[in-house]
FILOLO-212862 format. One record per atom (N, C-alpha, C): residue in one letter; atom name; x, y, z. Coordinates in steps of 0.2 Angstrom, whole numbers, plus 5000, padded with zeros to 4 digits. Layout:
BEGIN
R r  a    u    v    w
R a CA    X    Y    Z
...
REM end
This chain:
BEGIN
R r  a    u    v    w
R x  N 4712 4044 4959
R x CA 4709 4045 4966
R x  C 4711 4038 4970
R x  N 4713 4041 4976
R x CA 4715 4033 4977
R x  C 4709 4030 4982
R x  N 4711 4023 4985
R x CA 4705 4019 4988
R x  C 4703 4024 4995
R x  N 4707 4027 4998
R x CA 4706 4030 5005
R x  C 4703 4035 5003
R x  N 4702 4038 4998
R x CA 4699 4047 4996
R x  C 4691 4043 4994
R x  N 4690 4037 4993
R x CA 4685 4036 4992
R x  C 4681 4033 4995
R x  N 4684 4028 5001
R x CA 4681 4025 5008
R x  C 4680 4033 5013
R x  N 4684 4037 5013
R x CA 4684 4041 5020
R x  C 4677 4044 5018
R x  N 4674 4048 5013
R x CA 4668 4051 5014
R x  C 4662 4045 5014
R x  N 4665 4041 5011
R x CA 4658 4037 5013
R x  C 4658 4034 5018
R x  N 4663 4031 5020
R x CA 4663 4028 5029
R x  C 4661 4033 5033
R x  N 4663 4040 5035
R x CA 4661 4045 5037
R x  C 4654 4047 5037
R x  N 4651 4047 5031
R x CA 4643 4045 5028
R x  C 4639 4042 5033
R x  N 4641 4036 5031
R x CA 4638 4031 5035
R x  C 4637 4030 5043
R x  N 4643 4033 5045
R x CA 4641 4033 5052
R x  C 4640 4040 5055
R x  N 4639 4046 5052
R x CA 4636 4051 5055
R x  C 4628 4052 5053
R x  N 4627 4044 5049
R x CA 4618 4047 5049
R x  C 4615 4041 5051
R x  N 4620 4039 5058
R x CA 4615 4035 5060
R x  C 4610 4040 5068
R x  N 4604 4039 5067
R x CA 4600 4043 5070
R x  C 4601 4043 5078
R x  N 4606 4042 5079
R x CA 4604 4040 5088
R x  C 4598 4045 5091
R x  N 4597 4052 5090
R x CA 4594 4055 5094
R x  C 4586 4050 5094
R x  N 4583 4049 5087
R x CA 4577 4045 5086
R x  C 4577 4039 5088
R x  N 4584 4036 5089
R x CA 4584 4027 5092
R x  C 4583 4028 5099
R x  N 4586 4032 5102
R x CA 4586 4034 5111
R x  C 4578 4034 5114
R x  N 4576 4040 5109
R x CA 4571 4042 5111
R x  C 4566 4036 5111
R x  N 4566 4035 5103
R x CA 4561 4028 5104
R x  C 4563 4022 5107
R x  N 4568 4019 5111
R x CA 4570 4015 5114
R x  C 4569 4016 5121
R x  N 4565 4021 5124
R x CA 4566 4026 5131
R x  C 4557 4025 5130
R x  N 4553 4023 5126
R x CA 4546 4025 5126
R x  C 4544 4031 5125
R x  N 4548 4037 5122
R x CA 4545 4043 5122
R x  C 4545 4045 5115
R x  N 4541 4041 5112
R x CA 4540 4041 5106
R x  C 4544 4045 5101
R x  N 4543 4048 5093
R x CA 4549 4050 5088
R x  C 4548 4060 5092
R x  N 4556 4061 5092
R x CA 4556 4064 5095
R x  C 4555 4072 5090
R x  N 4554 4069 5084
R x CA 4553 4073 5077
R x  C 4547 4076 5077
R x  N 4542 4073 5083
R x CA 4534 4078 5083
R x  C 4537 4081 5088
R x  N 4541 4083 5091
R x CA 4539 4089 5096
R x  C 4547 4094 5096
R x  N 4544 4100 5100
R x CA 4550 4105 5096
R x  C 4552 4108 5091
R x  N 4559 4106 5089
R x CA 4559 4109 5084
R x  C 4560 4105 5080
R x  N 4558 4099 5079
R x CA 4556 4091 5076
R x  C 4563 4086 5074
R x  N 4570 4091 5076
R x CA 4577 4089 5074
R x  C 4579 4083 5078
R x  N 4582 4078 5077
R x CA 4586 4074 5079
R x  C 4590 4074 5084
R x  N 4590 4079 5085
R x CA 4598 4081 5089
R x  C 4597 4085 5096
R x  N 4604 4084 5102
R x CA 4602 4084 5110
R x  C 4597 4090 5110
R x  N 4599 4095 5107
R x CA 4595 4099 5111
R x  C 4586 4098 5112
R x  N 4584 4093 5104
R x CA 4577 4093 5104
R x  C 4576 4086 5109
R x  N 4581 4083 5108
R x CA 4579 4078 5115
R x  C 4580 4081 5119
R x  N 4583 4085 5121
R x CA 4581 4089 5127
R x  C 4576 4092 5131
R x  N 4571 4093 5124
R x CA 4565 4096 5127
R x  C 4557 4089 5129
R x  N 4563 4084 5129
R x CA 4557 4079 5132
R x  C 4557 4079 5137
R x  N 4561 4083 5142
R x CA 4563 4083 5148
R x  C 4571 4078 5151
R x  N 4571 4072 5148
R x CA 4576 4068 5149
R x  C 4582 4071 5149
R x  N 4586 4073 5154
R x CA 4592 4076 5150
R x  C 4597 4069 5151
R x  N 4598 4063 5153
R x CA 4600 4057 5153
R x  C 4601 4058 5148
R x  N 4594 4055 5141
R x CA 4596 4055 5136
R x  C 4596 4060 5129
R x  N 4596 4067 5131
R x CA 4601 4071 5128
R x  C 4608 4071 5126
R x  N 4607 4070 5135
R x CA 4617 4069 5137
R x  C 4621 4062 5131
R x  N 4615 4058 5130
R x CA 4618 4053 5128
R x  C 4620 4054 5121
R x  N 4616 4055 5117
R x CA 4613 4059 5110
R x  C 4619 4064 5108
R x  N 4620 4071 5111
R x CA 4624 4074 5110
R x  C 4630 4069 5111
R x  N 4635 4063 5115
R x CA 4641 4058 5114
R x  C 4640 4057 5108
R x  N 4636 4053 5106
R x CA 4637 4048 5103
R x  C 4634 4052 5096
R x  N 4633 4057 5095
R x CA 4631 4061 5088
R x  C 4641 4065 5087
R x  N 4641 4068 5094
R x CA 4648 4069 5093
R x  C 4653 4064 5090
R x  N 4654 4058 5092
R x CA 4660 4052 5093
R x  C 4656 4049 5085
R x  N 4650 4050 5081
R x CA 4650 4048 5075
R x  C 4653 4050 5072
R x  N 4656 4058 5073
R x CA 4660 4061 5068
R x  C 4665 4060 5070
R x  N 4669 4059 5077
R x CA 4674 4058 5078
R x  C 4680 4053 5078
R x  N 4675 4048 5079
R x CA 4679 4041 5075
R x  C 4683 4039 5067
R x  N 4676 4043 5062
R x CA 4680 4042 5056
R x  C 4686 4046 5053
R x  N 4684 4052 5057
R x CA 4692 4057 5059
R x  C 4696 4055 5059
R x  N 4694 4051 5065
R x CA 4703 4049 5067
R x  C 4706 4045 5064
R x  N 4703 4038 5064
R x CA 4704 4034 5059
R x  C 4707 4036 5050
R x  N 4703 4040 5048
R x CA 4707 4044 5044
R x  C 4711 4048 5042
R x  N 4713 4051 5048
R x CA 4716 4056 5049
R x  C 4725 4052 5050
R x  N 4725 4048 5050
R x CA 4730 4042 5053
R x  C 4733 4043 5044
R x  N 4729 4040 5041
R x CA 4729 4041 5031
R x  C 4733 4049 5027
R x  N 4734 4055 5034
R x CA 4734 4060 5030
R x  C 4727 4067 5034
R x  N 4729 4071 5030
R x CA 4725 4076 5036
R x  C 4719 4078 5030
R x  N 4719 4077 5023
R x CA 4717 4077 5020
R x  C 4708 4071 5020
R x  N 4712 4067 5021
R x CA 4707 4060 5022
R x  C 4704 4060 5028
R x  N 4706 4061 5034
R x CA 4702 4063 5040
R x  C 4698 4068 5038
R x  N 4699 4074 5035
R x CA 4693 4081 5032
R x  C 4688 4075 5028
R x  N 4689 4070 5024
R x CA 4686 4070 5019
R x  C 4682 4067 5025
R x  N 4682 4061 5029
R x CA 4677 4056 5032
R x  C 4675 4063 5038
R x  N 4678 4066 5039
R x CA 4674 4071 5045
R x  C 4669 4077 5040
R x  N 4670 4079 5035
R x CA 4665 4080 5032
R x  C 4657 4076 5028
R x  N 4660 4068 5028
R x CA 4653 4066 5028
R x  C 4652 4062 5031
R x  N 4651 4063 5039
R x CA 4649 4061 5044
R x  C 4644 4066 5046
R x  N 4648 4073 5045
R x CA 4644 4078 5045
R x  C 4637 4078 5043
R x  N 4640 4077 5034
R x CA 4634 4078 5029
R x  C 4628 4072 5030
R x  N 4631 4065 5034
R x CA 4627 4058 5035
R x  C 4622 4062 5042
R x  N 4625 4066 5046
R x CA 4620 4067 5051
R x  C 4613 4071 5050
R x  N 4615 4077 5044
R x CA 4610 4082 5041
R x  C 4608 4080 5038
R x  N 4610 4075 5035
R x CA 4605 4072 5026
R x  C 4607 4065 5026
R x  N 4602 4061 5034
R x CA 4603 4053 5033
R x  C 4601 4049 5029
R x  N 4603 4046 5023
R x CA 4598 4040 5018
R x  C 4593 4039 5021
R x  N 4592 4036 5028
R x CA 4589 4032 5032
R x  C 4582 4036 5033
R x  N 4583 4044 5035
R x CA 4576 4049 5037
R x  C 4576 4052 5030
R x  N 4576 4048 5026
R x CA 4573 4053 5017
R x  C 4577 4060 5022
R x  N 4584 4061 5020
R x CA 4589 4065 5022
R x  C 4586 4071 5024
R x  N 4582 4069 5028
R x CA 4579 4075 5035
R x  C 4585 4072 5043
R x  N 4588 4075 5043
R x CA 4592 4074 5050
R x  C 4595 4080 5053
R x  N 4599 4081 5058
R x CA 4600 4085 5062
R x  C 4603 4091 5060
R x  N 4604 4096 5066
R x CA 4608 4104 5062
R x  C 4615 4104 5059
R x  N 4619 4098 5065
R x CA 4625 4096 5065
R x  C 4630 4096 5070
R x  N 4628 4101 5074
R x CA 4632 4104 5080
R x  C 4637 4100 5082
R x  N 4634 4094 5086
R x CA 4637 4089 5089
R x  C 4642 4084 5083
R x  N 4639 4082 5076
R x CA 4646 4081 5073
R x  C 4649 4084 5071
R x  N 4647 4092 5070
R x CA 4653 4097 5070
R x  C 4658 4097 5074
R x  N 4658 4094 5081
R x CA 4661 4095 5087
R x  C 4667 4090 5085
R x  N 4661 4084 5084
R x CA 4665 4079 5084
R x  C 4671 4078 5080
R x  N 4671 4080 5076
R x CA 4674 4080 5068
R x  C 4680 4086 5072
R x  N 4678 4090 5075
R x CA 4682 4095 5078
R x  C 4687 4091 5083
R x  N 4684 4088 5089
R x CA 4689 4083 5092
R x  C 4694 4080 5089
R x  N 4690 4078 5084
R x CA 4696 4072 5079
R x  C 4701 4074 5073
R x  N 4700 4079 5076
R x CA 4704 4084 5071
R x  C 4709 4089 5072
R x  N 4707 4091 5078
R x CA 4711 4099 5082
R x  C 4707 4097 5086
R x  N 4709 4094 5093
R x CA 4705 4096 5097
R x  C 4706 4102 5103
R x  N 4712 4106 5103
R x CA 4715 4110 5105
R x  C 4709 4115 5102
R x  N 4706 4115 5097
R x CA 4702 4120 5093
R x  C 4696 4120 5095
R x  N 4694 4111 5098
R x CA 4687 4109 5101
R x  C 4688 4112 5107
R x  N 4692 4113 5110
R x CA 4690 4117 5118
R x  C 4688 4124 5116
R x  N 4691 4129 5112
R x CA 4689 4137 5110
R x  C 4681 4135 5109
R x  N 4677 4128 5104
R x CA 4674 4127 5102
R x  C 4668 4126 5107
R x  N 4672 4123 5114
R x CA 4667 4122 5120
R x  C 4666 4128 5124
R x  N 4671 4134 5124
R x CA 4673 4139 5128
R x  C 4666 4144 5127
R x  N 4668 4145 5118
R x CA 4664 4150 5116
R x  C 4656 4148 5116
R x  N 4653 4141 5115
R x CA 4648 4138 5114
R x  C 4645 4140 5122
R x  N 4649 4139 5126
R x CA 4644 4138 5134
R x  C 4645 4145 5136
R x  N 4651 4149 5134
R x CA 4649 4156 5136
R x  C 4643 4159 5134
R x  N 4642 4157 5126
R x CA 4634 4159 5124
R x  C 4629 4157 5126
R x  N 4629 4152 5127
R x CA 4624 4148 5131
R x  C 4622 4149 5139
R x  N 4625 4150 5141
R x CA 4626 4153 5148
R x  C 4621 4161 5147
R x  N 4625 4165 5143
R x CA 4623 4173 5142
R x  C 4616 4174 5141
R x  N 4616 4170 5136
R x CA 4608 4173 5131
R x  C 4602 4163 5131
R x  N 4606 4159 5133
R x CA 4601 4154 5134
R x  C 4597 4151 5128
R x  N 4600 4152 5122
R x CA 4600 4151 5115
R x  C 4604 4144 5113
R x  N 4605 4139 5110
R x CA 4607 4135 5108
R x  C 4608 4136 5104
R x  N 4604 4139 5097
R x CA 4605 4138 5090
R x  C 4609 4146 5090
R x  N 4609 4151 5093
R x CA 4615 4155 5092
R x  C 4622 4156 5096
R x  N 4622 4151 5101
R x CA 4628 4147 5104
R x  C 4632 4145 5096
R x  N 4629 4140 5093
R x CA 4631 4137 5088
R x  C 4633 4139 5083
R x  N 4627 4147 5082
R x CA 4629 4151 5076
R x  C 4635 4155 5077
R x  N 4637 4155 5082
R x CA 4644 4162 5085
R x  C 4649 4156 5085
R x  N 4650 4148 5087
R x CA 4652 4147 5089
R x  C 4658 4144 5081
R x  N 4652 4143 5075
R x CA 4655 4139 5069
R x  C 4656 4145 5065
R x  N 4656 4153 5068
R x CA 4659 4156 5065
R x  C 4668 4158 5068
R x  N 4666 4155 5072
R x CA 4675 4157 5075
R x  C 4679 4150 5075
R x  N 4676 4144 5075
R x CA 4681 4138 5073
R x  C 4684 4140 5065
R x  N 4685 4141 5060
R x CA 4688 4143 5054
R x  C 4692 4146 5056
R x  N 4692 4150 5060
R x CA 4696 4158 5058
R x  C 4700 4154 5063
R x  N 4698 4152 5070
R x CA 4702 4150 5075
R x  C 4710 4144 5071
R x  N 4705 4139 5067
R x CA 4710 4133 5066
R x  C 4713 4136 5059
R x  N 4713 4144 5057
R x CA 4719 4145 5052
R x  C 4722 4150 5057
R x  N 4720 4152 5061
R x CA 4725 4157 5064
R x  C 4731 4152 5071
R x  N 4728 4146 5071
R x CA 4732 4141 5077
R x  C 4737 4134 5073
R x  N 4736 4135 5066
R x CA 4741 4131 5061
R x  C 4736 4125 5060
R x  N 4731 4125 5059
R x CA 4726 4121 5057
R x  C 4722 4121 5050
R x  N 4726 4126 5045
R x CA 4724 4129 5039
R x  C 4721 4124 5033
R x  N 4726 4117 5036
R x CA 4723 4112 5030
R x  C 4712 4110 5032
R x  N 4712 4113 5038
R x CA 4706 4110 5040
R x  C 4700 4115 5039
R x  N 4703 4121 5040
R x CA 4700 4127 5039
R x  C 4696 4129 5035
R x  N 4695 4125 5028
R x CA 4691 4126 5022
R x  C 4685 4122 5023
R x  N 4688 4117 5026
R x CA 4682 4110 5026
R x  C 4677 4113 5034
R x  N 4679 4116 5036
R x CA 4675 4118 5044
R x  C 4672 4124 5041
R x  N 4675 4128 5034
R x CA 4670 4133 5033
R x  C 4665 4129 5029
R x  N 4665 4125 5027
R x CA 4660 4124 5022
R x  C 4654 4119 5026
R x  N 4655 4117 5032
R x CA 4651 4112 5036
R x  C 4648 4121 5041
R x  N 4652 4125 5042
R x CA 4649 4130 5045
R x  C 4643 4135 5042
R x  N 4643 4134 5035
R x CA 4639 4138 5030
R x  C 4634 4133 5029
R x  N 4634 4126 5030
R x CA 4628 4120 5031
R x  C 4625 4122 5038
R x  N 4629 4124 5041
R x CA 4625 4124 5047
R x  C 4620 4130 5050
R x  N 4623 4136 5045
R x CA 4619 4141 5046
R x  C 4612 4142 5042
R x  N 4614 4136 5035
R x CA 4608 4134 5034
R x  C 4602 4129 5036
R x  N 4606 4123 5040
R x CA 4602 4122 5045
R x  C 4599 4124 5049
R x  N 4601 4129 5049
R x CA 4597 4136 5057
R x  C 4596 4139 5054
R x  N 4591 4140 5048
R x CA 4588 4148 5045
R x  C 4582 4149 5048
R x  N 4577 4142 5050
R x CA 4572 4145 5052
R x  C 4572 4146 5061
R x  N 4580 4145 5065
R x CA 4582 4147 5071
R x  C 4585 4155 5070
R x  N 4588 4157 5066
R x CA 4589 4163 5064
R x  C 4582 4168 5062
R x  N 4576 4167 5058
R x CA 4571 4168 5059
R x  C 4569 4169 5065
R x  N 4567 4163 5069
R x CA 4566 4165 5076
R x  C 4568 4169 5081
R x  N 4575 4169 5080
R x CA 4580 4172 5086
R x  C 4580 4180 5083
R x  N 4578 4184 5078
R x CA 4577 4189 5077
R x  C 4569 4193 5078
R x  N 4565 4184 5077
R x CA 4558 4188 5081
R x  C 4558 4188 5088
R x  N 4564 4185 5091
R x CA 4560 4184 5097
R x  C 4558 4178 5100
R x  N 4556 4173 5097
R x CA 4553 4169 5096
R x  C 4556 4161 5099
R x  N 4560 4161 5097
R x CA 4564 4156 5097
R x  C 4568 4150 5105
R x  N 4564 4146 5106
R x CA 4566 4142 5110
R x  C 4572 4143 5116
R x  N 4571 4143 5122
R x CA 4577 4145 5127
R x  C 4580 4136 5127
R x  N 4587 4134 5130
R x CA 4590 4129 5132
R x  C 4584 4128 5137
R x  N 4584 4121 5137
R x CA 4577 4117 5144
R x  C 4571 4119 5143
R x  N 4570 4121 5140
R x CA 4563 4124 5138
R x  C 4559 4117 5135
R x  N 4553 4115 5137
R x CA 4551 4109 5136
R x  C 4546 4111 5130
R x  N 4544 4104 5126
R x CA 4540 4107 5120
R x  C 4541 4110 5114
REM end
């Protein structure tokens, strides 16, 4: 194994669990933003502080966690970018830092997706805001949306990436069981819905 297959997922690690959405919030005075909504990390629960400034910010910089170590690895081989864009992923969902309670992932899924195909991150935004738009769902924008990046980035010559986007889309549907729950009661939170 060489030095780069073993820096890329830990580099990667390290910088997708660092918590911007909880550093925002609490640097804004609007206390841990993990007591209200759906208690997650990530823009959309900052979203429902009202703030969309710092959503908007949250969603950049939880994306460009993933983004970064991509690239830079991706420089190494396409192999080594998968590796640090997979644990940038896994560093947002399961931070050292929050006793690996962290975000759903969406945002460094994307990012990872930019730094990777981003020809495949626009299909990524197309299909997301279609959803989003239609049904006013965030967490099933997200679930339609990591079910079409795999298929997309084998069907568009992107097959070395393909497996690693499936296996970060099957964390993320587990991240979203209890939005999946929801979204079949009924229940489940609309985009801007405060609380």
């Amino acid at each position: 194994m060489s030095l780069i297959s073993i820096l890329a997922p830990i580099v990667g690690y390290l910088c997708g669990s660092i918590p911007f959405g909880l550093l925002l919030t609490r640097a804004a005075g609007l206390g841990d933003v993990r007591s209200i909504g759906s208690g997650n990390i990530g823009a959309t629960n900052v979203l429902r502080t009202g703030n969309k400034g710092l959503a908007a910010a949250t969603l950049v910089l939880d994306a460009l966690k993933g983004t970064i170590p991509a690239l830079i690895f991706a420089s190494y081989g396409a192999e080594a970018g998968a590796m640090a864009g997979v644990g940038a992923f896994i560093g947002h969902i399961f931070p050292v830092w929050l006793g690996f309670k962290g975000g759903k992932g969406v945002a460094t899924y994307l990012g990872v997706l930019i730094g990777l195909a981003w020809q495949v991150a626009l299909i990524f935004a197309a299909v997301w805001l279609a959803m989003a738009v239609l049904f006013r769902y965030s967490s099933l924008a997200a679930l339609v949306t990591c079910v079409v990046v795999p298929i997309a980035l084998f069907f568009l010559g992107h097959a070395q990436y393909a497996l690693a986007f499936a296996l970060m889309s099957v964390l993320i549907f587990y991240k979203h069981r209890a939005n999946i729950e929801r979204l079949r009661a009924g229940t489940e939170g609309r985009i801007g819905a405060k609380g």
